[in-house]
N, C-alpha and C positions, 0 to 999 in steps of 0.2 A: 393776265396774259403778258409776258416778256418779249418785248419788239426789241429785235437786233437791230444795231442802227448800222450805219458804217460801210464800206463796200466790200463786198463778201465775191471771192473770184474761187470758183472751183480749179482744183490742181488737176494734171494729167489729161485723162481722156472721159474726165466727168462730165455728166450732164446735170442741171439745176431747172425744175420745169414751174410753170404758177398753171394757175387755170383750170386747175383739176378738180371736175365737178362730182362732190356727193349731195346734192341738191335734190330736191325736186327741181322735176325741169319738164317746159310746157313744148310739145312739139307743134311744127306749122299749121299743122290742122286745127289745134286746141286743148288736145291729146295731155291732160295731167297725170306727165309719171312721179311718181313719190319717190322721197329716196328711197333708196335699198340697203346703204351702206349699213353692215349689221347683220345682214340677210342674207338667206343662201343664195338669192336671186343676186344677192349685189358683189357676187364672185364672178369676176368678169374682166375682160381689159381696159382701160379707159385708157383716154385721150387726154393731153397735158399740151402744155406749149412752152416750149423752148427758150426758159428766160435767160441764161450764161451756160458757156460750156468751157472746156479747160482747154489748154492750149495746144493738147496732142488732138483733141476730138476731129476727125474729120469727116462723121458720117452724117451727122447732122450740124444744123446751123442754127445761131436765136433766131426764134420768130416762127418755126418751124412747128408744127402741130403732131406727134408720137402720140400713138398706139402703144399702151404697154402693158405688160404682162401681170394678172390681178397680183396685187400683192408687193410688186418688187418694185417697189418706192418706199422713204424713208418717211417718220412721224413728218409732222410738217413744221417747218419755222415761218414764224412771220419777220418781216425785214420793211422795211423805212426806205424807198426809194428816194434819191436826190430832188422828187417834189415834195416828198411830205406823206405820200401814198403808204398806205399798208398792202405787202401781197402777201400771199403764205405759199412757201416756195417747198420744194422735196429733190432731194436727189434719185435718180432712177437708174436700176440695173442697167448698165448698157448693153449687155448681153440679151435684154428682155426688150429691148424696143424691136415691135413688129412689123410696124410700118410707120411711114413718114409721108407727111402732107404738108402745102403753101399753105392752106387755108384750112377752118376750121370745119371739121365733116358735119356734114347735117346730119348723120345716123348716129343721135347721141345712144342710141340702144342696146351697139352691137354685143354680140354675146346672150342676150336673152332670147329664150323662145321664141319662134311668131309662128302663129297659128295657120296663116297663110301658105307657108309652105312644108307643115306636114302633110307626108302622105299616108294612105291607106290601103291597106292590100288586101286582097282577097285571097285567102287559104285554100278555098274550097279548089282553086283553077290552079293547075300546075303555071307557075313561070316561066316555064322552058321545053323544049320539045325533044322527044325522045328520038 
């Protein structure tokens, strides 16, 4: 693996994110999801965090938690932070961020199924009245 070392500044109105999880990842209850990445299931938007951005950017800020749209992120590099740290950073479509958070969502899920809020209909009963 080739670690960049050096200080890396995105131009224009780039954003640079770390944190972006293809993990498995355990939720507050206990709840072990697997990854997905790979999977039809793992076509979905994820959440990233806002490591540099360039110097026209003005919709988001570092530090900042994006929603972004499956796909529209770069392979990833890993980089050497001034402690010595390894992150693996991507640049992302800015066009494709959806939403923007202080902090990190607890619904690492969003995008998949839940069972909970299908419904069910009844065919037999007209819907609507004549």
């Amino acid at each position: 693996m080739n670690v960049v070392t050096g200080k890396i500044i995105p131009i224009r109105d780039n954003v640079l994110i770390a944190d972006m999880s293809f993990d498995e990842q355990t939720t507050a209850s206990g709840i072990v999801l697997r990854s997905d990445d790979g999977t039809s299931e793992g076509i979905k938007p994820r959440w990233g965090k806002v490591w540099a951005i360039g110097p026209s950017q003005t919709d988001v800020k570092v530090g900042d938690w994006i929603l972004v749209e499956h796909g529209r992120w770069t392979r990833s590099v890993t980089v050497e932070d001034e402690n010595g740290n390894e992150l693996i950073i991507r640049r992302v479509d800015i066009k494709a961020i959806m939403a923007c958070s202080d902090y990190k969502p607890s619904d690492i899920t969003i995008g998949l199924s839940n069972p909970s809020t299908k419904q069910e209909f009844d065919f037999s009963q007209p819907s609507f009245q004549e």
